[in-house]
N, CA, C and O atoms as a GROMACS GRO file, in nm:
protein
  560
    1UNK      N    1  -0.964  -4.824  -0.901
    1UNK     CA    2  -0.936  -4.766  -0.770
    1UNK      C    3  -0.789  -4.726  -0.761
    1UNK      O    4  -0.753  -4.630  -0.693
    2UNK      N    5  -0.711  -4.799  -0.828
    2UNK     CA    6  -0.565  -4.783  -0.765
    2UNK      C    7  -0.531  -4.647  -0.918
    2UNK      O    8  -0.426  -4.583  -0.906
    3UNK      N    9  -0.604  -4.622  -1.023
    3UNK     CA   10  -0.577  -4.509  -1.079
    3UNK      C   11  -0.625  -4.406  -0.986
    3UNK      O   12  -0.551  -4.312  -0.958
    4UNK      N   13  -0.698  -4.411  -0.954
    4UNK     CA   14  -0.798  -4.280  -0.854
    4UNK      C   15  -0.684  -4.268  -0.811
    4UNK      O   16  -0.626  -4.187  -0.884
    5UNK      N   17  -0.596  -4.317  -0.702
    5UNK     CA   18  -0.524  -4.319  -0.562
    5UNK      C   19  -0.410  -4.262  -0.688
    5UNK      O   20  -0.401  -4.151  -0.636
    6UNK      N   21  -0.316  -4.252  -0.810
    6UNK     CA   22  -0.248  -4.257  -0.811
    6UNK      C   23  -0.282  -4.102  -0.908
    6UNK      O   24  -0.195  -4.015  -0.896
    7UNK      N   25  -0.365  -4.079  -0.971
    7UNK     CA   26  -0.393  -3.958  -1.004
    7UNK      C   27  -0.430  -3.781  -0.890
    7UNK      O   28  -0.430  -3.659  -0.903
    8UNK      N   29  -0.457  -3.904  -0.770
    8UNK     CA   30  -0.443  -3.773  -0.638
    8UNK      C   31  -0.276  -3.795  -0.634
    8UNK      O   32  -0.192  -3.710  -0.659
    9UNK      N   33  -0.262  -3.879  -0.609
    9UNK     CA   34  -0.112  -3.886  -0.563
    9UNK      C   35  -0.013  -3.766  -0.660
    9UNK      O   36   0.074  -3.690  -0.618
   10UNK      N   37  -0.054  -3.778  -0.772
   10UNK     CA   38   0.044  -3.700  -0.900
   10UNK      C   39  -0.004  -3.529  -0.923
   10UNK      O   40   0.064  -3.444  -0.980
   11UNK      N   41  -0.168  -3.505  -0.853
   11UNK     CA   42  -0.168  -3.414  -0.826
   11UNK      C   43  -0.140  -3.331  -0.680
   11UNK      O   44  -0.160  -3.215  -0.646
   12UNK      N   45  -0.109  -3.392  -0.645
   12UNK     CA   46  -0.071  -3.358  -0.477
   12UNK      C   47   0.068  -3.341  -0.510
   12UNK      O   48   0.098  -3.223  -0.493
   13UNK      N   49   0.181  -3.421  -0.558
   13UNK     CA   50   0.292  -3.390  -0.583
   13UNK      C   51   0.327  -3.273  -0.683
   13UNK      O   52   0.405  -3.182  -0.656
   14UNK      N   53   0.265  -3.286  -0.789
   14UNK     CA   54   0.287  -3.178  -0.870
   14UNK      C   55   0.226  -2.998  -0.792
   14UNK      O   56   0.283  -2.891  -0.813
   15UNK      N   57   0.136  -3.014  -0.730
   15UNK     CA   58   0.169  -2.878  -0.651
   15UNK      C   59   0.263  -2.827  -0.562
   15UNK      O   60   0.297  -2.708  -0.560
   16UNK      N   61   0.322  -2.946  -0.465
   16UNK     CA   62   0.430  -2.928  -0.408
   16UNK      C   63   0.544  -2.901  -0.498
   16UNK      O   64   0.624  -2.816  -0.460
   17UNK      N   65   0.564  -2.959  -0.612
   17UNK     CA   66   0.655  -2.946  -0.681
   17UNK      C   67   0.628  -2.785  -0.720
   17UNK      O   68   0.677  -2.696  -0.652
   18UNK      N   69   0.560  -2.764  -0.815
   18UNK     CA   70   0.569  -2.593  -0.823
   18UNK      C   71   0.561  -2.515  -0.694
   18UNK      O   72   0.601  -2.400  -0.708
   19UNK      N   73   0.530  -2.539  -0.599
   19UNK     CA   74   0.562  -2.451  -0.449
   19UNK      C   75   0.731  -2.450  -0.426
   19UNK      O   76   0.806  -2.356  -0.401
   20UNK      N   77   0.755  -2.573  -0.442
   20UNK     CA   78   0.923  -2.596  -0.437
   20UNK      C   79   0.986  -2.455  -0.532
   20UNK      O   80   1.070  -2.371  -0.499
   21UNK      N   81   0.917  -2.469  -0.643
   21UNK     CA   82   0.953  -2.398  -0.793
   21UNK      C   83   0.981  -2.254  -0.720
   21UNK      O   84   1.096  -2.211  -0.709
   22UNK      N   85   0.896  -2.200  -0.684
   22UNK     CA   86   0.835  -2.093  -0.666
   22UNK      C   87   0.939  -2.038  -0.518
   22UNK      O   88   1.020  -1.946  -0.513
   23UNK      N   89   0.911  -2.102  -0.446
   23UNK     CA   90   0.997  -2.110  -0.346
   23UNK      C   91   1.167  -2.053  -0.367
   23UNK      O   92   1.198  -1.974  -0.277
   24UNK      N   93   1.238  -2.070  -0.431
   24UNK     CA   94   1.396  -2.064  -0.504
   24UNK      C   95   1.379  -1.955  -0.550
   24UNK      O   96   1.472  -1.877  -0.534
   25UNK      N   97   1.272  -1.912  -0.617
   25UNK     CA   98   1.268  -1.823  -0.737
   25UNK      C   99   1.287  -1.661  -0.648
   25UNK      O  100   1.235  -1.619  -0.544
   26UNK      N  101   1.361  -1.616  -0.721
   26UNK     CA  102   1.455  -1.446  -0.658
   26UNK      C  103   1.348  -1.331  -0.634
   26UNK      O  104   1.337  -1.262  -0.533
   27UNK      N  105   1.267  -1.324  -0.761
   27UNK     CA  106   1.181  -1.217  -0.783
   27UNK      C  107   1.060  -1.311  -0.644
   27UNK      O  108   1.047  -1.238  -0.546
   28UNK      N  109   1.016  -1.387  -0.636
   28UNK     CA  110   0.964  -1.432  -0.524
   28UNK      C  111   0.985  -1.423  -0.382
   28UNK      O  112   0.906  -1.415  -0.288
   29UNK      N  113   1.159  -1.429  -0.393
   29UNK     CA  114   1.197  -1.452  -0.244
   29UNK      C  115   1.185  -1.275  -0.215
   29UNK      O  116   1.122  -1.232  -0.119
   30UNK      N  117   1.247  -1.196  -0.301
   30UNK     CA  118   1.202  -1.058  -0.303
   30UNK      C  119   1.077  -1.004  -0.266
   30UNK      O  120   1.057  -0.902  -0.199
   31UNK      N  121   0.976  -1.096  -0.324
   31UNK     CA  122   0.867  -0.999  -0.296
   31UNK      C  123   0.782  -1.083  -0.154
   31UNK      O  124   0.665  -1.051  -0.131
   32UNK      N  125   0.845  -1.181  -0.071
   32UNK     CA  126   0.828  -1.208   0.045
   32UNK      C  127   0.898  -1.122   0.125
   32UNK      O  128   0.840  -1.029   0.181
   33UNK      N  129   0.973  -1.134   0.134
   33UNK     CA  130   1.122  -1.023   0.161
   33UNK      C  131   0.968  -0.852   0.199
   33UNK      O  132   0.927  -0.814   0.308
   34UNK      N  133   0.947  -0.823   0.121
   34UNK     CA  134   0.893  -0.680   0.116
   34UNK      C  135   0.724  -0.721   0.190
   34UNK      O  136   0.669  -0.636   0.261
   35UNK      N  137   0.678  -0.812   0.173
   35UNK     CA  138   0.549  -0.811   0.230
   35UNK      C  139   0.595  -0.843   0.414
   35UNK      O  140   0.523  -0.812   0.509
   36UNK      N  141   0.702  -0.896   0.421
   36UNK     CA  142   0.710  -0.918   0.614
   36UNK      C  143   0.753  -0.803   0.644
   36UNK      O  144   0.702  -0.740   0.737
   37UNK      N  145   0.891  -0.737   0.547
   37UNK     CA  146   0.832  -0.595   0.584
   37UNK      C  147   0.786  -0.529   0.583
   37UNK      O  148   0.834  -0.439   0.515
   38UNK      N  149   0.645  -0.496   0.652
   38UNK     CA  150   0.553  -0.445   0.624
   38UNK      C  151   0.546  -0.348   0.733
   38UNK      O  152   0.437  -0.293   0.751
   39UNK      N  153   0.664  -0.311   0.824
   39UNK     CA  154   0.693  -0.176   0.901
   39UNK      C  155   0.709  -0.094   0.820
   39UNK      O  156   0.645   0.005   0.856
   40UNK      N  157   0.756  -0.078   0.732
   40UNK     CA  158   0.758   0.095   0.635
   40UNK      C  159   0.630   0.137   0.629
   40UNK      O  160   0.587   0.240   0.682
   41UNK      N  161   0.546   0.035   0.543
   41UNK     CA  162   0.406   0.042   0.473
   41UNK      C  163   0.352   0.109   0.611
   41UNK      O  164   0.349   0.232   0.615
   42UNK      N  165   0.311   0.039   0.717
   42UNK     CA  166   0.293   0.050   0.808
   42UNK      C  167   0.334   0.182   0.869
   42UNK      O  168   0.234   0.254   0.877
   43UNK      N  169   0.432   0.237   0.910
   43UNK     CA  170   0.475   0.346   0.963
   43UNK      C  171   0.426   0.508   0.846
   43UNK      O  172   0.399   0.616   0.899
   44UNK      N  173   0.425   0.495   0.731
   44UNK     CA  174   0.384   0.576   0.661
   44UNK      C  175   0.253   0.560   0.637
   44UNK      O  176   0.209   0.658   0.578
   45UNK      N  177   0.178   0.484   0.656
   45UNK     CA  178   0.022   0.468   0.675
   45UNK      C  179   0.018   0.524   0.811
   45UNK      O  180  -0.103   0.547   0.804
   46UNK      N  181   0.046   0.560   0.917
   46UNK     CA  182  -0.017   0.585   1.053
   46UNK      C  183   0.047   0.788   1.005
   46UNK      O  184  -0.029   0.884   1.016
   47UNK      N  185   0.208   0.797   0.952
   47UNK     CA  186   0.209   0.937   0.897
   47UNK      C  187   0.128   0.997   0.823
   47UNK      O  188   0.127   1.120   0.834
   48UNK      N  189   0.036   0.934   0.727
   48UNK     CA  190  -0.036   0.958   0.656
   48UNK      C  191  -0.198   0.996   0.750
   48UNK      O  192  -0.262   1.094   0.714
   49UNK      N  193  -0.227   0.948   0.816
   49UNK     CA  194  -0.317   0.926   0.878
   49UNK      C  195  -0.296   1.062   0.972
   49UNK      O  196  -0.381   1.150   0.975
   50UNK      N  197  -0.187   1.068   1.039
   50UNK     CA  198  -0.130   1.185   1.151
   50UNK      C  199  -0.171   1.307   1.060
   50UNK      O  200  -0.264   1.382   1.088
   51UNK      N  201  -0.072   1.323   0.920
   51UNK     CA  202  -0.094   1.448   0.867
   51UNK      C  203  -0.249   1.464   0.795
   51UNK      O  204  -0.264   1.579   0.755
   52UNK      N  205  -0.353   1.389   0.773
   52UNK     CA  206  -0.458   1.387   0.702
   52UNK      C  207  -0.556   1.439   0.854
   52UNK      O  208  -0.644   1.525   0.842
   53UNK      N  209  -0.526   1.380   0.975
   53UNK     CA  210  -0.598   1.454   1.084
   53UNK      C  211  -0.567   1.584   1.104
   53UNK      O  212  -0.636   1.685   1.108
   54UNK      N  213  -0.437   1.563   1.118
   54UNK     CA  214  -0.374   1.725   1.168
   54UNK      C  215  -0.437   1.821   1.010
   54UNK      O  216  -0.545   1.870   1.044
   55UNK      N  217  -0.423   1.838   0.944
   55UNK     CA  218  -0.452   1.895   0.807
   55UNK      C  219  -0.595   1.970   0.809
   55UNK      O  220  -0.627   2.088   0.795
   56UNK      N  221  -0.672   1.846   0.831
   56UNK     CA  222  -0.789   1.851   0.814
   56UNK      C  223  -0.910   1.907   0.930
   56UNK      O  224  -1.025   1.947   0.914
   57UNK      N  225  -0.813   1.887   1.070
   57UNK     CA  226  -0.906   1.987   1.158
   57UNK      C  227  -0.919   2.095   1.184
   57UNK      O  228  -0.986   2.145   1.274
   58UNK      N  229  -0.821   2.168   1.064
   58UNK     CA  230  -0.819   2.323   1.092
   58UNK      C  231  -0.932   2.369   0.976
   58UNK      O  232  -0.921   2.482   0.928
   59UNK      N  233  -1.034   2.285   0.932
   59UNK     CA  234  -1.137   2.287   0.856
   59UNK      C  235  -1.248   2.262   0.959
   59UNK      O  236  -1.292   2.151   0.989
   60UNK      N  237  -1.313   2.458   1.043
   60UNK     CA  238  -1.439   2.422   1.115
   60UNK      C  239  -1.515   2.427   1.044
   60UNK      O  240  -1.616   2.402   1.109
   61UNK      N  241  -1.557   2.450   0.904
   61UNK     CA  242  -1.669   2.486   0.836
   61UNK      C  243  -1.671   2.359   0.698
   61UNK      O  244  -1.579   2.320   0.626
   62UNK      N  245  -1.790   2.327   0.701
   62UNK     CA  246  -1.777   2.200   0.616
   62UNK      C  247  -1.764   2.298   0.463
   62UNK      O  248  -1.688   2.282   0.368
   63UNK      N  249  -1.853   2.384   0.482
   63UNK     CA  250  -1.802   2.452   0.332
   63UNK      C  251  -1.695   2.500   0.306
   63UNK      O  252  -1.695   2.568   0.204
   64UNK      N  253  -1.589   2.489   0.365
   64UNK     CA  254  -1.478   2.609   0.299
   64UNK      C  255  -1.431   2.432   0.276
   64UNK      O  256  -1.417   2.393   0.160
   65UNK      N  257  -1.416   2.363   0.357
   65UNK     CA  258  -1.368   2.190   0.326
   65UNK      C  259  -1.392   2.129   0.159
   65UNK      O  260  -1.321   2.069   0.078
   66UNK      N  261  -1.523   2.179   0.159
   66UNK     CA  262  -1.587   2.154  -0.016
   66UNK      C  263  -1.535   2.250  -0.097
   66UNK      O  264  -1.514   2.214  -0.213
   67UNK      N  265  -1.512   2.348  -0.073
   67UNK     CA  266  -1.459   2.422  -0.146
   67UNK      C  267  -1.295   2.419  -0.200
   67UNK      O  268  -1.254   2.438  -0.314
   68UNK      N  269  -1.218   2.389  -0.077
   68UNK     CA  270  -1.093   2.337  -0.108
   68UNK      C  271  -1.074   2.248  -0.159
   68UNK      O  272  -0.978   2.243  -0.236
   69UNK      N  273  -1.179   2.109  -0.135
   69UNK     CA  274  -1.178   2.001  -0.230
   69UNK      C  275  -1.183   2.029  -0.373
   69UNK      O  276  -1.118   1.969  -0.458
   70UNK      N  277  -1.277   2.142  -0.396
   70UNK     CA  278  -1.326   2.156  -0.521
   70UNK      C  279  -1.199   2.228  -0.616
   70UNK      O  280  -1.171   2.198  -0.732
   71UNK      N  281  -1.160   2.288  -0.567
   71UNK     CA  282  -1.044   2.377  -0.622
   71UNK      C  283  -0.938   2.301  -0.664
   71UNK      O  284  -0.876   2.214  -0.602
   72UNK      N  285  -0.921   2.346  -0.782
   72UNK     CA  286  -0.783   2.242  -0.839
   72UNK      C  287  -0.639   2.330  -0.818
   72UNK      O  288  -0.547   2.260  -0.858
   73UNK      N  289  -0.598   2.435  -0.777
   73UNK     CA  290  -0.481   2.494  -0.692
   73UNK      C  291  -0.518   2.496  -0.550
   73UNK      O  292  -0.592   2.582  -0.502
   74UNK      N  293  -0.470   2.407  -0.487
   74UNK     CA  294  -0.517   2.386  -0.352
   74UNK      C  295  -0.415   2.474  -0.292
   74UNK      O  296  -0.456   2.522  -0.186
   75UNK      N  297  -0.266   2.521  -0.332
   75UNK     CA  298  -0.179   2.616  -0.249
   75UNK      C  299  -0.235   2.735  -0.261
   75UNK      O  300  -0.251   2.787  -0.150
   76UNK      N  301  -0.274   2.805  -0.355
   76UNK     CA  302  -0.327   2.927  -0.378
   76UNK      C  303  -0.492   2.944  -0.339
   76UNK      O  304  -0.535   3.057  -0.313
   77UNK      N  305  -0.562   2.852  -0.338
   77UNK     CA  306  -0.683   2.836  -0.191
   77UNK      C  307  -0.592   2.886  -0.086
   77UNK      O  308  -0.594   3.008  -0.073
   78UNK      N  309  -0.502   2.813   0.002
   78UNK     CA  310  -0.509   2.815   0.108
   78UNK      C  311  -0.419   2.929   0.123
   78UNK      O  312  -0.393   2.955   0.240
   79UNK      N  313  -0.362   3.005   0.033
   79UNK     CA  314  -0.267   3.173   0.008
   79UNK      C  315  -0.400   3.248   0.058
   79UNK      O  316  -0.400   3.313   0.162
   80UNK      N  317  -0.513   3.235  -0.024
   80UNK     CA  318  -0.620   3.325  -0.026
   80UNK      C  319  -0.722   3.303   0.110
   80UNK      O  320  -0.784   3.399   0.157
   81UNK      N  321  -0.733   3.144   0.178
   81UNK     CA  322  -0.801   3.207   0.259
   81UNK      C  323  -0.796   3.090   0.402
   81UNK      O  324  -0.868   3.005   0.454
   82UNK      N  325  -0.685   3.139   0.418
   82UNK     CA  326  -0.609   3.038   0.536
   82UNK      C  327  -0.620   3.124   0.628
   82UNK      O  328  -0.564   3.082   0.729
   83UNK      N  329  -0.683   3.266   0.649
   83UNK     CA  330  -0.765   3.333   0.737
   83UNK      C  331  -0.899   3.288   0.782
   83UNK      O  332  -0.965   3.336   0.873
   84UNK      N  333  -0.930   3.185   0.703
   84UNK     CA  334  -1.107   3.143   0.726
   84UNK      C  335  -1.087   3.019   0.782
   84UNK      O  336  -1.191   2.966   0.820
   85UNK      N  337  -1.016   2.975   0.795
   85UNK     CA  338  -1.013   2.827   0.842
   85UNK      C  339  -0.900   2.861   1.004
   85UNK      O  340  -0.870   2.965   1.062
   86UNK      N  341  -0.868   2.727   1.024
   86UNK     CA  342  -0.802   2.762   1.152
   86UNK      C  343  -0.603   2.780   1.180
   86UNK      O  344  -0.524   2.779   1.275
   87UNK      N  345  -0.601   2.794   1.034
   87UNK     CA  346  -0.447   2.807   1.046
   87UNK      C  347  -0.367   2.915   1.077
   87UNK      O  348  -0.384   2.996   0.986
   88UNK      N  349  -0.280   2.967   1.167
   88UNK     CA  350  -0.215   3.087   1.215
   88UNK      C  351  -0.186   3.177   1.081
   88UNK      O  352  -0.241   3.286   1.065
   89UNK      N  353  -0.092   3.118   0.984
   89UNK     CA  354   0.006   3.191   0.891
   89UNK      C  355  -0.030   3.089   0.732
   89UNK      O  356  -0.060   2.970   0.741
   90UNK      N  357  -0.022   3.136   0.642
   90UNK     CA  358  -0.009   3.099   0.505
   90UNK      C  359   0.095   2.996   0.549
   90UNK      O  360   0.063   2.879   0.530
   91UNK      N  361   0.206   3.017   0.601
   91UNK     CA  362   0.310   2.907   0.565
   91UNK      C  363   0.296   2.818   0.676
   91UNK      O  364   0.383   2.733   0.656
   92UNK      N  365   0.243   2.792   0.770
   92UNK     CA  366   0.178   2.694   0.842
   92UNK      C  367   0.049   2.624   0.810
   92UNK      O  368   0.006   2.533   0.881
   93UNK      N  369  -0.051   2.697   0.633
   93UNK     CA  370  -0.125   2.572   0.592
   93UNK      C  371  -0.062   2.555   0.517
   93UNK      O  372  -0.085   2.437   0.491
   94UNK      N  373   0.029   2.593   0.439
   94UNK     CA  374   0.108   2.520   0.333
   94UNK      C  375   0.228   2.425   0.401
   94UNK      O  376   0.303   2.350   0.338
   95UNK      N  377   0.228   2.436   0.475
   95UNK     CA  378   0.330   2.361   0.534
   95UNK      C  379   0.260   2.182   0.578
   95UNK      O  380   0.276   2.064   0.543
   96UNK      N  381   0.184   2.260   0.668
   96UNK     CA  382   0.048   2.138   0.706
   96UNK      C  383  -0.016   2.038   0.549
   96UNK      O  384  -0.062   1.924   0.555
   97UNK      N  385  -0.001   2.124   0.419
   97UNK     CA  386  -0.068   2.092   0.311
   97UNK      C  387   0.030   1.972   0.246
   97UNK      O  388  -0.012   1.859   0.221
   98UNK      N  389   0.153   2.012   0.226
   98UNK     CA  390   0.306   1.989   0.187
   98UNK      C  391   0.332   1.871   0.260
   98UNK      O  392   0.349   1.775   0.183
   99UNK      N  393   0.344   1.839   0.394
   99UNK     CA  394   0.322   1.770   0.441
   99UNK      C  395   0.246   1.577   0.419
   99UNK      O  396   0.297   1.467   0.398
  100UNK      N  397   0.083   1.636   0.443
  100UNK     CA  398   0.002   1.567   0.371
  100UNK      C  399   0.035   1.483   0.272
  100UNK      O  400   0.036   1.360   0.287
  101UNK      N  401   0.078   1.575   0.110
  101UNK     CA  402   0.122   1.524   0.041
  101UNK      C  403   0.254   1.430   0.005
  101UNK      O  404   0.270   1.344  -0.081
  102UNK      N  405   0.339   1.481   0.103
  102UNK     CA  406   0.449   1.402   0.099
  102UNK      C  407   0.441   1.215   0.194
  102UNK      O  408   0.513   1.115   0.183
  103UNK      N  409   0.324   1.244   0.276
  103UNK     CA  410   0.305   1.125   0.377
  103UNK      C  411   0.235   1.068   0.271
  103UNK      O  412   0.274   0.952   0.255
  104UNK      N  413   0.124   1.107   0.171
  104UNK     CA  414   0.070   1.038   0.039
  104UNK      C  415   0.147   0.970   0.016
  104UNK      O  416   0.156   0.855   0.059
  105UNK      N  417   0.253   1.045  -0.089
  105UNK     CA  418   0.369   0.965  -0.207
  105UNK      C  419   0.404   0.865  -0.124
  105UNK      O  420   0.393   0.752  -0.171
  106UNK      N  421   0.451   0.876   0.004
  106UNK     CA  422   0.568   0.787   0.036
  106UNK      C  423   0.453   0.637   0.065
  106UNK      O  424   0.467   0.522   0.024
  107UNK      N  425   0.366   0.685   0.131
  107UNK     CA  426   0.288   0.555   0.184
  107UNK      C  427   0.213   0.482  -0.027
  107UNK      O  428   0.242   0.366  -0.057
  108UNK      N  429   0.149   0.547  -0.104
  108UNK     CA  430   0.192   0.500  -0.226
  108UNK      C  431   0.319   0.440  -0.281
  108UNK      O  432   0.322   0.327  -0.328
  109UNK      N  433   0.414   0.513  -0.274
  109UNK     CA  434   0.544   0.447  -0.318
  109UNK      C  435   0.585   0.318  -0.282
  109UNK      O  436   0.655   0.246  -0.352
  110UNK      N  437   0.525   0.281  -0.136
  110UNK     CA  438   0.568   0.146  -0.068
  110UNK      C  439   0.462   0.054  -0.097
  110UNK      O  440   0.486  -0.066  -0.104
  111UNK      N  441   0.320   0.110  -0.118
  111UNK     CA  442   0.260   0.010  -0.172
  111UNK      C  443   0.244  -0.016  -0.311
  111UNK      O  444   0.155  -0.100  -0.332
  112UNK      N  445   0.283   0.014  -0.382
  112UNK     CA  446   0.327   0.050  -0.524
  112UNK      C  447   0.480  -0.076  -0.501
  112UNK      O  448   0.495  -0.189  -0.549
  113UNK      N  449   0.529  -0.030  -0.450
  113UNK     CA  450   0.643  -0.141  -0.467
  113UNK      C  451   0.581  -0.287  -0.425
  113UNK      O  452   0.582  -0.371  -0.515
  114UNK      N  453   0.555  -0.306  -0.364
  114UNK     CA  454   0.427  -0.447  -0.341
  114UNK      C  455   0.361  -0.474  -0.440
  114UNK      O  456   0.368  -0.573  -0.512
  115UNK      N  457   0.318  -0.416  -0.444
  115UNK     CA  458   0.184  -0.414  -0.567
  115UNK      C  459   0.287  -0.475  -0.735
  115UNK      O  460   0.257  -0.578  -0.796
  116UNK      N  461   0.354  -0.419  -0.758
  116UNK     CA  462   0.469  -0.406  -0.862
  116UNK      C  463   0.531  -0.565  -0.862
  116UNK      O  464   0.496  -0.636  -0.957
  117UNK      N  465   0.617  -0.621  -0.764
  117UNK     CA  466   0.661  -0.721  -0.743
  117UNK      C  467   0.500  -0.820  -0.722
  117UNK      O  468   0.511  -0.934  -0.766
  118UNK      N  469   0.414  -0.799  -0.685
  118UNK     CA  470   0.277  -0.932  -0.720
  118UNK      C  471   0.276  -0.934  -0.840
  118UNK      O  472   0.301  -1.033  -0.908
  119UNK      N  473   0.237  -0.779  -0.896
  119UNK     CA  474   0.256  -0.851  -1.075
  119UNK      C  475   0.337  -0.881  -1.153
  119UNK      O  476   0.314  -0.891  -1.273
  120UNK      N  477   0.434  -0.898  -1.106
  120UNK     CA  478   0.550  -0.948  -1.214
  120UNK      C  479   0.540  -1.082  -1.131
  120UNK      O  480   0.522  -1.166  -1.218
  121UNK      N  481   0.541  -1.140  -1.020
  121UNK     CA  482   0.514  -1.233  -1.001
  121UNK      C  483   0.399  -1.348  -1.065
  121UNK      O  484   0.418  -1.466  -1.094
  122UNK      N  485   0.270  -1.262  -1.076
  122UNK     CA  486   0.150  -1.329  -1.170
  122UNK      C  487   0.200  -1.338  -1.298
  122UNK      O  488   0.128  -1.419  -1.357
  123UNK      N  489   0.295  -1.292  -1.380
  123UNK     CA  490   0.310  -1.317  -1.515
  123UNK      C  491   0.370  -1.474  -1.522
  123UNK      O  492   0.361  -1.549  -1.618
  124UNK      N  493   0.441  -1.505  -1.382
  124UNK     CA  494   0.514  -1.628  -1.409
  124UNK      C  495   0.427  -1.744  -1.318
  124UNK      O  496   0.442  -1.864  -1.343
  125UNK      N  497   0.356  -1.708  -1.233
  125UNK     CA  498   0.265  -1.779  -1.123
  125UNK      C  499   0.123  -1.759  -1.136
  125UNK      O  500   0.072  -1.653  -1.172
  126UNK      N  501   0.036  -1.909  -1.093
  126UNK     CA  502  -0.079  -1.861  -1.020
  126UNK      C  503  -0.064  -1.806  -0.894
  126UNK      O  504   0.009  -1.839  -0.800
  127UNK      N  505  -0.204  -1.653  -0.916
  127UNK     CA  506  -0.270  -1.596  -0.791
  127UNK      C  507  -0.259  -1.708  -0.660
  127UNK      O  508  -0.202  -1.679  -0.555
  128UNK      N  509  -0.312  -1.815  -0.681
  128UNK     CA  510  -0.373  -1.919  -0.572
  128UNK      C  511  -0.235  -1.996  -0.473
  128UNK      O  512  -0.226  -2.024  -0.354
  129UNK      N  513  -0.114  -2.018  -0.624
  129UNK     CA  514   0.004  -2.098  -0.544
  129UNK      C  515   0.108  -1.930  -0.458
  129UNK      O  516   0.181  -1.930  -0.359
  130UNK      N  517   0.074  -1.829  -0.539
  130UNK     CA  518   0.192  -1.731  -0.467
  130UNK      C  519   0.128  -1.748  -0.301
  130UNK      O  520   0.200  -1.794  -0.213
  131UNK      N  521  -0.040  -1.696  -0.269
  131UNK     CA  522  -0.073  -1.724  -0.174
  131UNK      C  523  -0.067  -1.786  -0.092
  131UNK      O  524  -0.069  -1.743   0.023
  132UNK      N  525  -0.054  -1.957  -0.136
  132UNK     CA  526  -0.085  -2.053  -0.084
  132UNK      C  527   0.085  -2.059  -0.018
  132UNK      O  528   0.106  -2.095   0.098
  133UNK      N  529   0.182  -2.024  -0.099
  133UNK     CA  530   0.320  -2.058  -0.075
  133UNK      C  531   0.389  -1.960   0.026
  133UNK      O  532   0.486  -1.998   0.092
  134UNK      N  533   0.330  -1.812   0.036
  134UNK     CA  534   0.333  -1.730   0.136
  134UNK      C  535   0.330  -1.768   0.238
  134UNK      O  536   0.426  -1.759   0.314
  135UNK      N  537   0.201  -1.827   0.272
  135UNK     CA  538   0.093  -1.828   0.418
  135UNK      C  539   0.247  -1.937   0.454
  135UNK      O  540   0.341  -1.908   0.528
  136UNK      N  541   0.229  -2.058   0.378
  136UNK     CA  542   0.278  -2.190   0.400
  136UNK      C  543   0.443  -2.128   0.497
  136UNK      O  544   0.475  -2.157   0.612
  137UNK      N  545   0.518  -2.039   0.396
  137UNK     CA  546   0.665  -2.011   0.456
  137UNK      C  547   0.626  -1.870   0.537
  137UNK      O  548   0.702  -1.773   0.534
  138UNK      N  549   0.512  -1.871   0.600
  138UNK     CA  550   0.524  -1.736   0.694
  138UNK      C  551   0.493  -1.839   0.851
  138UNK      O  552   0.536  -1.809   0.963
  139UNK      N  553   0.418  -1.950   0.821
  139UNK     CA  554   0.386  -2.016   0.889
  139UNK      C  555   0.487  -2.059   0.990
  139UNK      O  556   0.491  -2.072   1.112
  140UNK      N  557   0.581  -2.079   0.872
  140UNK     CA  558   0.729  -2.187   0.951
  140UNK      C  559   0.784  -2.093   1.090
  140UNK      O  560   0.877  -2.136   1.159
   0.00000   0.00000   0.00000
C-alpha cells in the first residue's frame, strides 16, 4: 500500500515538474505570447471573411462562379468578363480580387506563425503537457 501511495506521489510530481520545465522555456513562453494574441488572427479572419463576401456577391449567376473557379488565370477571367457579373470596371474586380487575396496571405501568415511555434514546440514536448500547461497559465 504505502508503494501504491508513493508511486502516485512520484508521478504526480514528476508532471508538475516538466510543467515547471516547460513553463521557463522561451520558445514556449513565445508561443503563449502569440496564441493570447489572438487579435491579429482574429481581425484578419473577419477581413478575410469581409473581402470573400464583398468579392463574391458580384457573382449573380452560379455559372460564371464555376467557371471562375475553374479557370486557372483568375485576373484575365475577370479582364474578359467582369461585364457578366456585377462589377462596374475591370479595375474594381481586380481590385475586389487583389484584395481577397491579400486578406488570404495575411490571415495564413498569422496562422502559420502559430502553427510553426506548436511544432517546434512538439519536437521538445508532449501534445498533452503543452495543452495541459496552457489552459493551466491562461487560467491564472
Amino acid at each position: 500500500m504505502k508503494s501504491i501511495i508513493c508511486i502516485i506521489i512520484m508521478i504526480f510530481s514528476s508532471g508538475l515538474y516538466a510543467q515547471s520545465l516547460i513553463e521557463t522555456d522561451e520558445l514556449y513562453l513565445k508561443y503563449e505570447k502569440e496564441y493570447i494574441n489572438s487579435s491579429e488572427r482574429v481581425k484578419y479572419g473577419v477581413e478575410y471573411e469581409n473581402a470573400v463576401a464583398s468579392f463574391y456577391s458580384n457573382f449573380n449567376d452560379p455559372k460564371r462562379l464555376k467557371d471562375f473557379s475553374k479557370n486557372k488565370n483568375k485576373e484575365r477571367w475577370l479582364q474578359k468578363n467582369f461585364s457578366k457579373i456585377a462589377f462596374n470596371s475591370v479595375e474594381e474586380a481586380l481590385q475586389a480580387y487583389s484584395k481577397l487575396n491579400q486578406a488570404k496571405q495575411n490571415l495564413d501568415e498569422a496562422n502559420n506563425k502559430l502553427r510553426n511555434l506548436h511544432k517546434e514546440l512538439m519536437q521538445k514536448y508532449d501534445a498533452a503537457l503543452i495543452l495541459k500547461t496552457l489552459q493551466y497559465r491562461l487560467k491564472k
